[in-house]
Phi, psi and omega in degrees: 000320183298316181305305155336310184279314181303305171330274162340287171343278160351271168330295187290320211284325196299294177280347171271347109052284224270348211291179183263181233277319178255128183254135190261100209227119189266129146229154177240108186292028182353329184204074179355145153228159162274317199280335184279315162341292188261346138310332182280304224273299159322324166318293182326295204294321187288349190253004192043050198254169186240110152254136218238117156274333226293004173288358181295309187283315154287318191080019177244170204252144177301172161244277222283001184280133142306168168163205221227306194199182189215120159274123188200158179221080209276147188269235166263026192279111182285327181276347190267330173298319169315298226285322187289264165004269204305307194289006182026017171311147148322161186209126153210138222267139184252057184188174204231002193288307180246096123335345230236327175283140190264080156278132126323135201212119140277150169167173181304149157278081195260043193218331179279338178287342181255338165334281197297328191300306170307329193281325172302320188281343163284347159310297194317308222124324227290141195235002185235140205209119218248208193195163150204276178074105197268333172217121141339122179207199188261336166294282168353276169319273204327313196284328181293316179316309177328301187285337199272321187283309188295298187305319160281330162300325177293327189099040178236181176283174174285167206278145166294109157255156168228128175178174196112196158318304185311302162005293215293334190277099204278357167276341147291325174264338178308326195277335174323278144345262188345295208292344216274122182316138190239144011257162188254137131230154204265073152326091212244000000 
């Protein structure tokens, strides 16, 4: 994780670099974290930029803002991608959701989370093996293609899934649980 923060340092510091003396830098967040929060704002403050929050607070994007450059994470937020795109700012996006966008990109190593997820529960022992996902995404989907790879080169079957809609139904997923060969571990 520390390296990963170091990166991230890196990265930002290589494209906001060039900015003028207070670089004025917005982020936007598709999917709040707090630890992600108070890493850009640690940033901020040592690299001295005026970061601009307040869409934390409306959920609505400024219109009238201006600025140097954009931290952002973007999902499936179709206005938060227009709006990132349309400023033709530096950018760099703290997510794996859209790929399809040419950013700069920090983000998880979801292709190692699902490696290392197989590797723990086979320390355990564990020879049976579940998925759970409550909404499908580009992150998800990464981790699972992993864990589902992993699990096949060690020679086991693919992992029991559960996700979707169905999630929300806890009597469908208690029956879920039941069938699962026990003991199971759940990648979640």
């Amino acid at each position: 994780m520390a390296e990963n923060k170091h990166t991230a340092y890196f990265v930002f510091f290589c494209i906001f670099a060039q900015m003028s003396s207070i670089k004025k830098v917005l982020m936007l967040l598709g999917n709040y974290d707090p630890f992600t929060h108070r890493g850009i704002a640690r940033a901020a403050r040592n690299l001295g930029w005026h970061l601009n929050v307040s869409m934390l607070n409306s959920f609505q994007i400024p219109a009238q803002w201006s600025g140097d450059g954009i931290i952002c994470s973007l999902t499936d937020n179709t206005k938060l991608e227009r709006f990132v795109v349309k400023s033709g700012l530096p950018c760099v996006d703290l997510s794996a959701w859209r790929t399809d966008l040419n950013f700069p990109r920090v983000s998880a190593d979801n292709e190692g989370i699902g490696r290392l997820a197989v590797e723990h529960f086979c320390s355990f022992g564990h020879r049976s093996f579940g998925w759970f996902c409550h909404q499908p995404n580009p992150v998800a989907n990464a981790r699972l293609k992993s864990y589902t790879d992993e699990l096949g080169r060690r020679g086991f079957a693919s992992p029991a899934g559960f996700s979707g809609r169905e999630t929300q139904d806890s009597l469908t997923m208690k029956k879920w649980l039941s069938e699962l060969e026990k003991p199971a571990a759940l990648f979640a």
